[in-house]
C-alpha positions as CSV (number, residue, x, y, z in Angstrom):
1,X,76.6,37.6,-118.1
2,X,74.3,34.3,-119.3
3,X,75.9,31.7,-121.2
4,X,74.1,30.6,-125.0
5,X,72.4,27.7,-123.4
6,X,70.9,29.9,-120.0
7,X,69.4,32.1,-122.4
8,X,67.9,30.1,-125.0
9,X,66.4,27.6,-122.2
10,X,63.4,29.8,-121.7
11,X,62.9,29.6,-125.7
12,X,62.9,26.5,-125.5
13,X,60.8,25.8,-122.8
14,X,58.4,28.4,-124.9
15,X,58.4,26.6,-127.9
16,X,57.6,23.1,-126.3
17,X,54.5,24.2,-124.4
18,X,53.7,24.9,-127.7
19,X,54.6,22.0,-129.9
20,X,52.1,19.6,-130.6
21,X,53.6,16.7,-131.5
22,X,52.8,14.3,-134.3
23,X,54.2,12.0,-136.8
24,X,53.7,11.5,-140.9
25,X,54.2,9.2,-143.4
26,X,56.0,11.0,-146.5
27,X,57.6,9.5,-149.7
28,X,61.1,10.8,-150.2
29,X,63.0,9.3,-153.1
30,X,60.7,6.6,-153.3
31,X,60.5,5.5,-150.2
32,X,58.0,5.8,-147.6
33,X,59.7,7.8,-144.2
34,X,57.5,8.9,-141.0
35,X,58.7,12.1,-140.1
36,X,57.5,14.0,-136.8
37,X,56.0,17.3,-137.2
38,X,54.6,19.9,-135.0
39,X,51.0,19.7,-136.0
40,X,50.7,22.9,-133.8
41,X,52.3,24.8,-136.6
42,X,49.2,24.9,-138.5
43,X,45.4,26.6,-137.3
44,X,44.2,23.2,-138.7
45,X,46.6,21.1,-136.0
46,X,45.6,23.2,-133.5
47,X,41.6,22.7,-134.7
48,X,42.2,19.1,-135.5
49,X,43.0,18.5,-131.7
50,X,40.6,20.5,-129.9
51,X,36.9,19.1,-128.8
52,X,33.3,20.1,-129.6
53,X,30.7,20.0,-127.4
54,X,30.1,16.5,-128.3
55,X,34.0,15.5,-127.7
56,X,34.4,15.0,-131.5
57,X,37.2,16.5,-133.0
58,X,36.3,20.3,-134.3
59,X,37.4,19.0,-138.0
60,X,37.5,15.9,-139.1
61,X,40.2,13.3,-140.8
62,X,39.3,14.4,-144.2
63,X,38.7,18.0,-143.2
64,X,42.3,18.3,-141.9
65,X,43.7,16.4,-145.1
66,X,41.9,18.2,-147.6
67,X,43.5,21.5,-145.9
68,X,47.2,20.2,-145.1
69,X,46.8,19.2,-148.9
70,X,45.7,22.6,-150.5
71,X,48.4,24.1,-148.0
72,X,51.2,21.6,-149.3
73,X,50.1,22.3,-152.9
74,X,49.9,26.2,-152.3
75,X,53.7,25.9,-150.7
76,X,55.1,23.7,-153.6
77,X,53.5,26.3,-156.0
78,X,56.0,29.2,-154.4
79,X,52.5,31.6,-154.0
80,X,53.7,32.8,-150.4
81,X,54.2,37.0,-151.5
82,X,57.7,37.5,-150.6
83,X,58.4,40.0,-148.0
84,X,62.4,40.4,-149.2
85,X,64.5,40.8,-151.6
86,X,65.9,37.1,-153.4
87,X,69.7,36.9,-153.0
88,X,70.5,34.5,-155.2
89,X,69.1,35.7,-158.4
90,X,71.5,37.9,-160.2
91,X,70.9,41.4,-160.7
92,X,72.4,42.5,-163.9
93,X,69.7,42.4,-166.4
94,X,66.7,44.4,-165.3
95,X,65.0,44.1,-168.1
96,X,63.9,40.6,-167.4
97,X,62.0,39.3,-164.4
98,X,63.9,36.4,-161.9
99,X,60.5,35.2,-161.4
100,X,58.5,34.8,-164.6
101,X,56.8,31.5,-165.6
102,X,59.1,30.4,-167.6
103,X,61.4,30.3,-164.2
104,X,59.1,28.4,-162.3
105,X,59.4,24.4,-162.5
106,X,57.2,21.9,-163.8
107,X,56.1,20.9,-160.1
108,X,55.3,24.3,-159.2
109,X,53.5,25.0,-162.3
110,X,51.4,22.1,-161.3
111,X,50.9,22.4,-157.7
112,X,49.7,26.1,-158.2
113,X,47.0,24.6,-161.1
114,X,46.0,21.9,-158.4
115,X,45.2,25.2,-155.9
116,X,43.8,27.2,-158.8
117,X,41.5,24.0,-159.7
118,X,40.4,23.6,-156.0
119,X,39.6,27.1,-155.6
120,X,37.7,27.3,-158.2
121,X,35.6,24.0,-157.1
122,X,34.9,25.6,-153.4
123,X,33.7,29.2,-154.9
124,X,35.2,32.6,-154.7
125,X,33.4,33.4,-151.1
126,X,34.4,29.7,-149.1
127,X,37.9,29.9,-150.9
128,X,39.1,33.0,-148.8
129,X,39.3,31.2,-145.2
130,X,40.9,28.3,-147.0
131,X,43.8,30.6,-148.0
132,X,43.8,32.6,-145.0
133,X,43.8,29.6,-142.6
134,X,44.7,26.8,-144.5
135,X,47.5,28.9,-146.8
136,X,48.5,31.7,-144.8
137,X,48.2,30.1,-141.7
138,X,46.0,32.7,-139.8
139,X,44.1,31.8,-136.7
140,X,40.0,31.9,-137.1
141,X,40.2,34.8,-135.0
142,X,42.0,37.1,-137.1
143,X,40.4,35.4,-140.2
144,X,36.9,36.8,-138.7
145,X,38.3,40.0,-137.7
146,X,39.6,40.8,-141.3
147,X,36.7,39.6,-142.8
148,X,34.0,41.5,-140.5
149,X,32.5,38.6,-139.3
150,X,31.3,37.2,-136.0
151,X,33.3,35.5,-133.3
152,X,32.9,31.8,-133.8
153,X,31.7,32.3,-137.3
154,X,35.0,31.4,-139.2
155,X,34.7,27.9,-138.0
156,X,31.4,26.5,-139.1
157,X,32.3,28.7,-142.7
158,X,36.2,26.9,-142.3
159,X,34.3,23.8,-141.5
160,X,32.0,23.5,-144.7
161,X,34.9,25.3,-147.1
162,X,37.0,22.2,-146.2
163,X,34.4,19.8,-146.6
164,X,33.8,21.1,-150.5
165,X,37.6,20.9,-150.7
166,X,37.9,17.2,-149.5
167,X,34.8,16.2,-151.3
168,X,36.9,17.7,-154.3
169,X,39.8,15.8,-153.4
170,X,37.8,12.8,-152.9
171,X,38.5,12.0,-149.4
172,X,34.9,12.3,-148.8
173,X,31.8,11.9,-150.0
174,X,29.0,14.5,-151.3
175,X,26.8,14.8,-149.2
């Protein structure tokens, strides 16, 4: 019979092909701490490092901000659906709902305005791909296929939903 570490060595080995590596600076309790981070985690890491035809990255600095931004904002909000049931709220009044507004902090309140506000900016039509790639982390290619479009389409319409985004951010000009 395999030991623990015989049989999680080919997980591991799995999960390293596909880590890609990166490093951020983030504050945490007012300081500023680089972290790393596997920037592979995200259809935007994965985007960020592959080429064009023209060897240019396939989104650019701002593009990739602007979407790791709505994506942090969207994850500080608490809008993932849940898919189970929340242990640590106590079930003896059904009457009243664990997760009303009133429940929700201050930050959250605010990070989920931020993604309502930024929505809103890009339009109802570019702001789908943003939640479905940037949000909900789904590939382009299941992005398209839900949506009925083209291969290759959901890239030039990610591509000019994140450049609204960061012009609304202001990490890049109008333009």
């Amino acid at each position: 019979m395999k030991g623990a570490e015989e049989r999680a060595e080919p997980e591991t080995r799995f999960l390293a092909q596909h880590r890609i590596p990166g490093r951020r600076q983030i504050r945490y309790e007012g300081e500023t701490v680089t972290v790393d981070v596997n920037e592979g985690e995200s259809p935007l890491g994965w985007l960020r490092r592959r080429k064009g035809p023209g060897g240019k990255p396939l989104l650019s600095l701002a593009q990739f901000a602007a979407g790791e931004r709505l994506r942090r904002d969207f994850t500080l909000g608490q809008m993932m659906p849940r898919l189970t049931a929340d242990l640590m709220c106590p079930v003896q009044d059904h009457s009243v709902m664990p997760h009303d507004q009133a429940a929700i902090t201050d930050n959250a309140l605010a990070a989920r305005e931020r993604v309502a506000r930024a929505l809103r900016v890009v339009g109802p039509t570019l702001s789908d791909i943003l939640i479905c790639v940037c949000c909900h982390l789904e590939g382009l290619e299941a992005a398209e296929k839900n949506f009925g479009w083209p291969r290759r389409a959901g890239k030039l319409v990610l591509q000019i939903a994140l450049d609204r985004l960061a012009v609304h951010y202001g990490m890049k000009k109008e333009g």
